[in-house]
N, C-alpha and C positions, 0 to 999 in steps of 0.2 A: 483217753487211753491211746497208745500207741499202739499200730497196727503192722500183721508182717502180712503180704500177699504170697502162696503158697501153691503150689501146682506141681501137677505128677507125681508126689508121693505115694505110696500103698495106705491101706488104711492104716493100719498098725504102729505103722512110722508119724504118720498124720497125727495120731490119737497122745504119741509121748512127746511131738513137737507142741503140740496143744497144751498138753500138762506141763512144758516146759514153761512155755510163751506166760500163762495164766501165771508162777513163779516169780516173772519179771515183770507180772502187770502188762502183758502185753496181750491185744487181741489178733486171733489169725485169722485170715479172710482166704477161705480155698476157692480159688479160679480151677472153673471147670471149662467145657469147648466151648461154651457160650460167652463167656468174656474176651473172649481170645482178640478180638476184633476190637475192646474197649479201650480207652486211652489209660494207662497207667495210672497218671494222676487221679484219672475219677474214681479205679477202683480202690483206691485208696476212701472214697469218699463213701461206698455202698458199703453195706454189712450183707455181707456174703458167707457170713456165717453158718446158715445154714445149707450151701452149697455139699453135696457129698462130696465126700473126698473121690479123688480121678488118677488113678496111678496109670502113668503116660514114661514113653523112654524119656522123654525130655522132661527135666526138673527144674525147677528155680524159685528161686527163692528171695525177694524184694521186700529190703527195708527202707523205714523212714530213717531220717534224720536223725541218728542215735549217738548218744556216746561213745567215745573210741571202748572203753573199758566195757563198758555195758553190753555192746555189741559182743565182744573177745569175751565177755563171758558165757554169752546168751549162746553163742558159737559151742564154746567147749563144755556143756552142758548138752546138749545137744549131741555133741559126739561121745564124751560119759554116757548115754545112754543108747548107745549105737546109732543114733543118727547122723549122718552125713549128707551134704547135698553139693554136689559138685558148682553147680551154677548158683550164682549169689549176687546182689547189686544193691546197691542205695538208689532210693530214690534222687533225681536230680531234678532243674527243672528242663532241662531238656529230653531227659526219657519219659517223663510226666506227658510229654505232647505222644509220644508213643505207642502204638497198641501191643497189647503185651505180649502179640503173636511175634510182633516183630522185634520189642526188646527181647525175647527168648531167643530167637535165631540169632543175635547179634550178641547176645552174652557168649553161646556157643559159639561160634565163631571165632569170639575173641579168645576164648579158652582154648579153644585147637589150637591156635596160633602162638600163645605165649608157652602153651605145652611144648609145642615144636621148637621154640626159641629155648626152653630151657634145656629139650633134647642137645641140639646146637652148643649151648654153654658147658656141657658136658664130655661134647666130642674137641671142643674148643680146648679141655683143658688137659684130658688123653691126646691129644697133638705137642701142646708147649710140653709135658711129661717127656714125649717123645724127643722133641728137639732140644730139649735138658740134656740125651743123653746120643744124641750124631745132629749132625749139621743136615737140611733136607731144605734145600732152596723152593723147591713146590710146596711144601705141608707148607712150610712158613708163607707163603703167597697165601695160599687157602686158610691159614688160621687169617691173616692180615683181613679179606675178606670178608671173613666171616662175623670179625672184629665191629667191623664197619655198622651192620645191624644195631651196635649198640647205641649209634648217634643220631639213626633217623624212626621213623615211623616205621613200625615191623610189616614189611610185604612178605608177603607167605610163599610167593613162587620163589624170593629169593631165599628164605629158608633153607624151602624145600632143594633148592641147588647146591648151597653151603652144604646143608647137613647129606647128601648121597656123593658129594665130592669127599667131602671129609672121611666118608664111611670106606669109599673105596679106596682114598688114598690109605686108613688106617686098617684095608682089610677089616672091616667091620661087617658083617651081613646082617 
């Protein structure tokens, strides 16, 4: 049976992600503070099933190796019943070597960052609107810029620099 490891829900939530998982044949393994430390891969190996559930600000939410379809269902079934969980990942075999204190911070992290990327894509596209309708040789330098983001590894300082130039040039607070 296929397993989801599961951490910082409420109970409640816990209880209809359960009735869900059980639906699609899957079993959920809740990580509480005491796994935090443990490598990924193993927990995947323990039945942690009788773990209480631990509602924590940080959530996440780690599957195995599933079907694209399967997954996209097991997801919007999940949110049909009011659950959501912001943080999400597949197992890989390189998160496998990692403790799941540290894939949690690292999935956060990566979600601040593509959040602000998409903040960016947004002010990116209220800019060309702009230059649709007068010529502005800076907005155009700062959208060109900003552009740039799309071709490398996203660095979050420079982000954070595109999107409060962009703001100030577009008067945006």
């Amino acid at each position: 049976m296929k397993k989801i490891l599961l951490y910082g829900l409420d109970i409640e939530k816990t209880k209809i992600t359960e009735e869900v998982a059980r639906d699609f044949e899957i079993e959920l393994n809740r990580i509480n503070k005491e796994n935090l430390e443990e490598k990924v891969g193993e927990l995947f190996q323990e039945d942690l099933s009788k773990n209480e559930s631990l509602e924590a600000e940080e959530k996440l939410m780690v599957f195995p190796d599933m079907d694209r379809e399967e997954l996209r269902d097991f997801l919007l079934s999940l949110k049909d019943r009011g659950v959501m969980v912001d943080h999400k990942c597949v197992l890989t075999k390189t998160n496998a070597e990692w403790t799941f204190g540290f894939l949690m911070g690292h999935i956060a992290d990566e979600h601040r960052v593509v959040t602000k990327f998409r903040e960016l894509g947004g002010l990116v596209k209220l800019a060309l609107e702009k230059l649709e309708k007068e010529i502005d040789q800076d907005l155009k330098d700062l959208v060109d810029r900003a552009m740039e983001n799309r071709d490398r590894e996203l660095d979050e300082e420079k982000i954070d620099k595109d999107i409060r130039d962009l703001r100030d040039k577009l008067n945006i607070k």
